[in-house]
C-alpha positions in Angstrom: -32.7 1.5 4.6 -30.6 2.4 7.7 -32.1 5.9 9.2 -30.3 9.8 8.1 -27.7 10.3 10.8 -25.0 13.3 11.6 -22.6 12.8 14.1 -20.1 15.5 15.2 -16.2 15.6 16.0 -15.7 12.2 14.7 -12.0 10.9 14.5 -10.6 10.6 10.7 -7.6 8.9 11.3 -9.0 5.6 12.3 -10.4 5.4 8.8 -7.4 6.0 6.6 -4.8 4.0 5.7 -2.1 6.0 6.7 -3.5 7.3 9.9 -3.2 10.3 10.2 -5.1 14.0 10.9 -7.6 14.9 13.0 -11.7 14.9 13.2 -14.4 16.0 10.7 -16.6 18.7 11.7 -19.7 16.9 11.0 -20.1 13.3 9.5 -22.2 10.5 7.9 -22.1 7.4 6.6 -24.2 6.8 3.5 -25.4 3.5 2.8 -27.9 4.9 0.1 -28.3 7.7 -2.6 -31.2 9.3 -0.4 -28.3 9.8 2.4 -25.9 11.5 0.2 -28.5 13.9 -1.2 -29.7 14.6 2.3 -26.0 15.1 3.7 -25.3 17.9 0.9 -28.4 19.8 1.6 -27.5 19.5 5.4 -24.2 21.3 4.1 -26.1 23.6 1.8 -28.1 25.0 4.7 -25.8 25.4 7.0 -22.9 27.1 4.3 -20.7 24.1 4.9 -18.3 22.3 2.5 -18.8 18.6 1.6 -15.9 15.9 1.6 -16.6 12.8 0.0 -14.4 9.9 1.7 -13.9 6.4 0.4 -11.7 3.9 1.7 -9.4 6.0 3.3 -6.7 4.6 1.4 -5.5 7.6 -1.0 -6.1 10.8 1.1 -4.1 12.4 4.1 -5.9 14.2 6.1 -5.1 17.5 8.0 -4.3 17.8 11.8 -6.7 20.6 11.8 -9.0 17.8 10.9 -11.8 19.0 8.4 -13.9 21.3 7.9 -18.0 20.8 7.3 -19.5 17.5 6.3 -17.7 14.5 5.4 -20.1 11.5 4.0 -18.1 8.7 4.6 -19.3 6.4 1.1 -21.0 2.8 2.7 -23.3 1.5 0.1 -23.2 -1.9 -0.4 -24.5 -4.1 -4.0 -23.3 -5.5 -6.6 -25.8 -6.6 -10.1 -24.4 -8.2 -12.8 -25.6 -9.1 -16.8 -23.8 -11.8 -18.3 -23.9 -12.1 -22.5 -22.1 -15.0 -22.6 -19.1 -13.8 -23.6 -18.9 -10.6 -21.3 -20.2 -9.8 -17.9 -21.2 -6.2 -17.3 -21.0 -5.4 -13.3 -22.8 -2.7 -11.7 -21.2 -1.5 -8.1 -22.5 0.8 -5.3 -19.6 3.2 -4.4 -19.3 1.4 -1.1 -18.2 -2.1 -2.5 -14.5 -3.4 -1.7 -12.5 -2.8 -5.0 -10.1 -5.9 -4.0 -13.0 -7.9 -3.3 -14.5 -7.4 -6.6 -11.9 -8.0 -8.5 -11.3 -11.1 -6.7 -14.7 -12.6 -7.2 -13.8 -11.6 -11.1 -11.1 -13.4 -11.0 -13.1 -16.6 -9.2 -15.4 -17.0 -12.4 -12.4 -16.8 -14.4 -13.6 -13.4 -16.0 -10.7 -11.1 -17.3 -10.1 -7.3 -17.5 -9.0 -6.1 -13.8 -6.4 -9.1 -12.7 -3.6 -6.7 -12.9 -5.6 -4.1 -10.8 -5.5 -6.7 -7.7 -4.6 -5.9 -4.2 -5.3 -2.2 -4.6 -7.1 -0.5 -1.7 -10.0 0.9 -1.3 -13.5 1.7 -2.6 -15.4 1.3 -5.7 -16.4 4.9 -6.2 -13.1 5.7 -5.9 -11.3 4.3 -8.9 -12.7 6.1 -11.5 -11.8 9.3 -10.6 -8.7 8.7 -9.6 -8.3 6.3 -12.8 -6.9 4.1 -10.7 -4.3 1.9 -12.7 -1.1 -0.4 -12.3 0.5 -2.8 -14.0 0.3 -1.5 -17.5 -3.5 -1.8 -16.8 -6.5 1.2 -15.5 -9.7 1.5 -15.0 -10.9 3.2 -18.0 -9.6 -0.1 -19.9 -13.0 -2.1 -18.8 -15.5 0.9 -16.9 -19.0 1.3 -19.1 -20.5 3.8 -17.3 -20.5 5.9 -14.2 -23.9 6.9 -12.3 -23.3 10.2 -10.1 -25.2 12.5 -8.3 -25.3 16.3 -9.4 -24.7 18.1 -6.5 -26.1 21.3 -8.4 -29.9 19.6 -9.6 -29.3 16.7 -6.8 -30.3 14.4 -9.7 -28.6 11.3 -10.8 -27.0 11.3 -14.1 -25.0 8.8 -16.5 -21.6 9.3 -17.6 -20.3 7.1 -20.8 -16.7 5.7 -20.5 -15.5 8.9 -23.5 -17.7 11.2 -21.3 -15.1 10.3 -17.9 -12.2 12.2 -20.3 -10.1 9.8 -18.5 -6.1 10.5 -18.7 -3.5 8.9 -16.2 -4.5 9.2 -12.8 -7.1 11.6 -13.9 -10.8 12.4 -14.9 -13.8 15.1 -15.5 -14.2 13.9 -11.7 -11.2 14.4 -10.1 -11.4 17.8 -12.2 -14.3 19.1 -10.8 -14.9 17.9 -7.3 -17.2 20.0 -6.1 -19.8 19.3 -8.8 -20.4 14.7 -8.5 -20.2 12.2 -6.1 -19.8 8.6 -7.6 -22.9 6.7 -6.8 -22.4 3.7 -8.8 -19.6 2.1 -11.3 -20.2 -0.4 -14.0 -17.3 -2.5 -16.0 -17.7 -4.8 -18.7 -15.6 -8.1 -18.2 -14.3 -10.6 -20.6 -14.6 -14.2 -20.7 -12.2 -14.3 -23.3 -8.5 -15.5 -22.2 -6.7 -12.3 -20.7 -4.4 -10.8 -22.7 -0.7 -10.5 -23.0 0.4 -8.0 -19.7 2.1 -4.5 -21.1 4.5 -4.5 -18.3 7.7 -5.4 -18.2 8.3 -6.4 -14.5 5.0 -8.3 -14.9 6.3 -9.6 -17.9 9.1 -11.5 -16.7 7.7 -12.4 -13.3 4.4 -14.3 -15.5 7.1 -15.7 -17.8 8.7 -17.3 -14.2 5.2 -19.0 -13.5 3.3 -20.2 -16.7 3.6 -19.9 -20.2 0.1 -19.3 -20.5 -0.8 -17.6 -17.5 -4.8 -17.7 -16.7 -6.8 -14.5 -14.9 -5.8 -16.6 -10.9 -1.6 -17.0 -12.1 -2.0 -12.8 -13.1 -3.7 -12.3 -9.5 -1.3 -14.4 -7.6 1.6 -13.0 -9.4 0.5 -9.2 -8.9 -0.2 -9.6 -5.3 3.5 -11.6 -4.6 5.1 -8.3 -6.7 2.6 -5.6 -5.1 3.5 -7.3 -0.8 7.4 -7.7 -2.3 6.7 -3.4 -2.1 4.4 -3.4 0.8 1.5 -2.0 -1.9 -1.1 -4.5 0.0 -3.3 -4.1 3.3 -1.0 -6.0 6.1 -1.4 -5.7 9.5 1.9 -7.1 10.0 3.9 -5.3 7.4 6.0 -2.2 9.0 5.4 -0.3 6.5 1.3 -0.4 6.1 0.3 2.8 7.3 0.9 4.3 3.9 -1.4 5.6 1.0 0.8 3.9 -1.5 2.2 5.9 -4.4 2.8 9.1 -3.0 3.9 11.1 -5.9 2.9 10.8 -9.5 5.0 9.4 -12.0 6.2 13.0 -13.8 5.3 13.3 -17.8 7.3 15.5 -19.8 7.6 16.6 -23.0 10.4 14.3 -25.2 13.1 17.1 -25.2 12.4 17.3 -21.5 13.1 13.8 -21.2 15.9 14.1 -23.4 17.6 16.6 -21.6 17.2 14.0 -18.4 19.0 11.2 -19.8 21.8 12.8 -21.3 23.2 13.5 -18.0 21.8 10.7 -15.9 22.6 7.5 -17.6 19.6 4.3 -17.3 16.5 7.3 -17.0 13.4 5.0 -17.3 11.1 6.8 -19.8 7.7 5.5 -21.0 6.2 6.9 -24.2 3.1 7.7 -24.3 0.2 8.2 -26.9 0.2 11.7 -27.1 4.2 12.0 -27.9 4.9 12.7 -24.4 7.1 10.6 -22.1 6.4 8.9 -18.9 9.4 9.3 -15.9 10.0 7.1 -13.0 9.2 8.6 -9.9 10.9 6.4 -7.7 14.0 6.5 -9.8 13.8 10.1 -9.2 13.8 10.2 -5.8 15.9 7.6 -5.3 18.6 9.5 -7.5 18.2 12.5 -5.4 19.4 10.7 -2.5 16.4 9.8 -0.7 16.7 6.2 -0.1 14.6 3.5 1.0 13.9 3.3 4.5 15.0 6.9 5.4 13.1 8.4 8.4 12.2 12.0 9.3 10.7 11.2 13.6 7.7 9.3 13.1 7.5 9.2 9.4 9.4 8.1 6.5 10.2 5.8 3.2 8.9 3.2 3.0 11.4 0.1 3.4 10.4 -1.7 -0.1 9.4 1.1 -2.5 10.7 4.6 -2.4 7.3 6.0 -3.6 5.5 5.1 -0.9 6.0 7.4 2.4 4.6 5.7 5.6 3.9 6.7 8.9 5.1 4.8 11.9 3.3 5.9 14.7 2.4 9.1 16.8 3.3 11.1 14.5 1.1 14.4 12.7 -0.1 14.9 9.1 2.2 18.3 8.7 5.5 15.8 10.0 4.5 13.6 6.6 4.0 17.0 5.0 7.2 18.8 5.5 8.8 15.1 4.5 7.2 14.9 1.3 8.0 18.7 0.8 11.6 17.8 1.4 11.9 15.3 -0.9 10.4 17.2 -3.9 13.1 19.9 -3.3 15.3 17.2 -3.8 14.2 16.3 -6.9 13.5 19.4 -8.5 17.0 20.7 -7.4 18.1 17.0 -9.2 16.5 16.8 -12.3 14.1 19.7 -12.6 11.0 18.0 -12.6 8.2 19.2 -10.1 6.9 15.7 -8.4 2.6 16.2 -7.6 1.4 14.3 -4.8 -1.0 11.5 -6.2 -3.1 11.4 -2.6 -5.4 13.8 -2.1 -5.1 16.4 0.8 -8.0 17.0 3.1 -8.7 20.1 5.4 -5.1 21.3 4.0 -5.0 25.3 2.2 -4.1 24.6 -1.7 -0.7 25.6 -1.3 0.0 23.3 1.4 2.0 20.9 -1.5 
């Protein structure tokens, strides 16, 4: 076990994706639970607030930098209980995601080939309910083992207890109150399913008629660098955080109200009667268009989603951007776009 260190003014920036911001007050790197508990009650002392950070890959952070004591998620491990017909893996927080679910896909175990090339940390998905490709994480996650930060005791969360929703869970909900230690998911060794999304669909249908866990991999990761959605030093557009904004859900006489004014309105229903908009399509329609540039940020050149940063630029620059670009669409088609990254060291109002 690596020895309890604190280090001050540390650059953020370097460790996101879009990089961005400026420094954290305090900071520390936890490669075990016992550093995570003893980071909080460093914060507790002193009246500070906590960040947790993962990856780096979903978050922009201020130019103020942040404020108190980021713990900067590093444990490693990875255990794993095999049935014979499913494989139940328990990860630390710190564990590649990608990795993972390339190593799944390796022993030809099913259940996260559509979630491949995605970004980032373990610990992350679940709160964030990380999904694409008609697939999320709730779909295969057991269990979740978090730290209280109120009795600094570990507790177990079932799968129904995670009140998953899209993009969302009793996590993200109440940030101040758990920080993910470890994440389990039950795989299959059954033959994956059929995929639920179309552009998936068709590009499978191109490949294989009976596509195996490795053809849904390879054929994710072709469709997600065809958008600049992957890690790529050489890609122009890679210092993003992805998806910027959510895709909207409205009610069905919201939706309705859309698409009888804007013919070919992409709407997805969902289970609870609502329906499921196209953010891009949104955007895109309000006249923001691929490629567009505001100084030293902008939209991406493959996906109108994703806004990227191209050098020397400042968080509030990407900011007042994606600020711009939700006027747009609210003035378009009355829907309020929310920003799916989160916002460190930023006031509340700041989006």
């Amino acid at each position: 076990m690596s020895a309890f260190c604190i280090t001050e003014n540390v650059a953020l920036a370097p460790r996101t994706t879009l990089e961005l911001g400026g420094n954290a007050e305090h900071f520390v790197e936890a490669t075990d639970d016992a550093h995570v508990v003893e980071a909080i009650r460093f914060a507790e002392a002193k009246r500070l607030p906590i960040t947790v950070l993962g990856g780096g890959s979903n978050v922009l952070v201020s130019d103020r930098g942040v404020r108190g004591v980021v713990v900067a998620m590093r444990s490693r491990g990875v255990s794993k209980k095999d049935d014979g017909h499913n494989v139940c893996f328990e990860l630390t927080a710190g564990e590649s995601w990608d990795d993972f679910v390339a190593n799944a896909v390796g022993e030809g175990l099913s259940g996260v080939e559509t979630l491949s090339g995605i970004p980032g940390l373990v610990g992350a998905t679940p709160i964030q309910n990380v999904g694409a490709y008609g697939s999320e994480i709730a779909d295969t996650l057991e269990r979740v083992t978090a730290l209280d930060r109120l009795t600094k005791s570990t507790v177990t969360f079932s799968r129904a207890e995670c009140e998953f929703r899209y993009r969302d869970s009793m996590f993200k909900r109440t940030p101040d109150r758990y920080v993910v230690l470890r994440v389990t998911f039950r795989l299959s060794r059954t033959k994956p399913g059929a995929p639920r999304y179309a552009e998936l669909q068709r590009a499978l249908a191109a490949r294989s008629a009976t596509p195996s866990v490795a053809d849904i991999r390879e054929t994710v990761l072709t469709l997600r660098r065809s958008k600049s959605m992957v890690i790529d030093a050489n890609d122009p557009n890679r210092r993003s955080a992805g998806s910027f904004f959510l895709n909207p859900i409205v009610s069905k006489q919201e939706a309705a109200r859309i698409a009888s004014t804007h013919d070919g309105l992409p709407q997805f229903e969902q289970e609870d009667g609502r329906v499921k908009l196209a953010a891009a399509w949104l955007i895109e329609k309000s006249g923001i268009t691929k490629g567009m540039r505001r100084g030293h940020v902008g939209v991406s050149t493959n996906h109108a989603l994703a806004l990227v940063h191209h050098g020397g630029g400042r968080a509030e620059e990407l900011l007042l951007f994606a600020r711009e670009i939700r006027a747009a669409v609210q003035s378009r088609f009355g829907v309020t776009l929310v920003p799916e990254p989160v916002l460190l060291g930023f006031d509340s109002s700041a989006l």
